[in-house]
C-alpha positions as CSV (number, residue, x, y, z in Angstrom):
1,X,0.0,0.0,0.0
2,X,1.3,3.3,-0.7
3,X,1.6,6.0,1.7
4,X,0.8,9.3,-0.1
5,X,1.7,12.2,2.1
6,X,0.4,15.9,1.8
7,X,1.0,19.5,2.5
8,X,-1.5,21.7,3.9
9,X,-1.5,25.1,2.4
10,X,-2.4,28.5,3.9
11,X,-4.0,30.7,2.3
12,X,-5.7,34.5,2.9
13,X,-9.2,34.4,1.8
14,X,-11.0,37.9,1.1
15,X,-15.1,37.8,1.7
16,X,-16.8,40.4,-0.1
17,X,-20.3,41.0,-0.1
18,X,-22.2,40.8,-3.6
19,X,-24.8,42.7,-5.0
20,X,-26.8,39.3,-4.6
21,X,-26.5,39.1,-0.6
22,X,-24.0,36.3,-0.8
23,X,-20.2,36.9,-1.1
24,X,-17.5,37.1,-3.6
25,X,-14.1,35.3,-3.0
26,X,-10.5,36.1,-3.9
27,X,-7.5,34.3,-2.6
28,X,-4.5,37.4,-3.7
29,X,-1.5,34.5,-3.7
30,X,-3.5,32.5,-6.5
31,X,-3.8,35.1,-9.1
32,X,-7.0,34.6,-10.9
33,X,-9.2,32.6,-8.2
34,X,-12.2,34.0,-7.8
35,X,-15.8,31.9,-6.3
36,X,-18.7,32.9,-4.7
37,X,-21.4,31.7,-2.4
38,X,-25.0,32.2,-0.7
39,X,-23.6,32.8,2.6
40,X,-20.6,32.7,4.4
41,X,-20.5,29.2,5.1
42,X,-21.4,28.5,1.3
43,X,-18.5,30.6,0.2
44,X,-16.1,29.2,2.7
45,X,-17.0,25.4,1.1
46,X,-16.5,26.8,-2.5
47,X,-13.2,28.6,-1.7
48,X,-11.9,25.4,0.0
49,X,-12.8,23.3,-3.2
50,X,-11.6,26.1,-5.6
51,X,-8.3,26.5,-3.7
52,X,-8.0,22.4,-4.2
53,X,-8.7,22.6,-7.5
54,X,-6.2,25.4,-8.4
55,X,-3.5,23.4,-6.6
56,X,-4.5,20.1,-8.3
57,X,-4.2,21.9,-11.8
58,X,-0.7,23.5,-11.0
59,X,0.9,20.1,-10.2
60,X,-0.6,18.3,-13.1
61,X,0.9,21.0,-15.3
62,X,4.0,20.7,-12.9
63,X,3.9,24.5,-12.2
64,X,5.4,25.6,-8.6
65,X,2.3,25.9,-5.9
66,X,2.6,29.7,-4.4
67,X,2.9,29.8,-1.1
68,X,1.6,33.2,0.3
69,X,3.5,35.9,1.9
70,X,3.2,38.0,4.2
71,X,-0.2,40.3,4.3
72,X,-1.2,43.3,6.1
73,X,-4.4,44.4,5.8
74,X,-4.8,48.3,6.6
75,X,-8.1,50.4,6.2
76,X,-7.1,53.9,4.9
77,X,-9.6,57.2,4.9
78,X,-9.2,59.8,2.1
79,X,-11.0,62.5,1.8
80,X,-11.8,64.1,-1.6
């Protein structure tokens, strides 16, 4: 029986409200991943899933997996 190891990634999920009531996901260290849900917990699952999928498709195509760096998340006021 083979033992297949694997590595748990971590990634920084951003939740944005839609114009729909449910919310839009982006993950910023995998450029072009974008999913949505009903709720939070909806869009939670599909993140998860697409996250898999996006890692899944860089190994088959034996591309490097990005691992995220460091984030800082900083709300700025302007006034115009």
């Amino acid at each position: 029986m083979k033992n297949f190891s694997q590595t748990t990634y971590h990634y920084t999920a951003f939740f944005d409200r839609n114009e729909l009531g449910g919310y839009t996901v982006t993950v910023p260290a995998l450029p072009g991943l974008v999913t949505e849900g009903k709720g939070l917990d909806d869009a939670r699952l599909m993140a998860e899933d697409a996250i898999r999928c996006y890692i899944a498709g860089l190994k088959k195509a034996k591309e490097e997996v990005p691992m995220e760096r460091e984030m800082a998340q900083v709300r700025l006021s302007v006034r115009g």
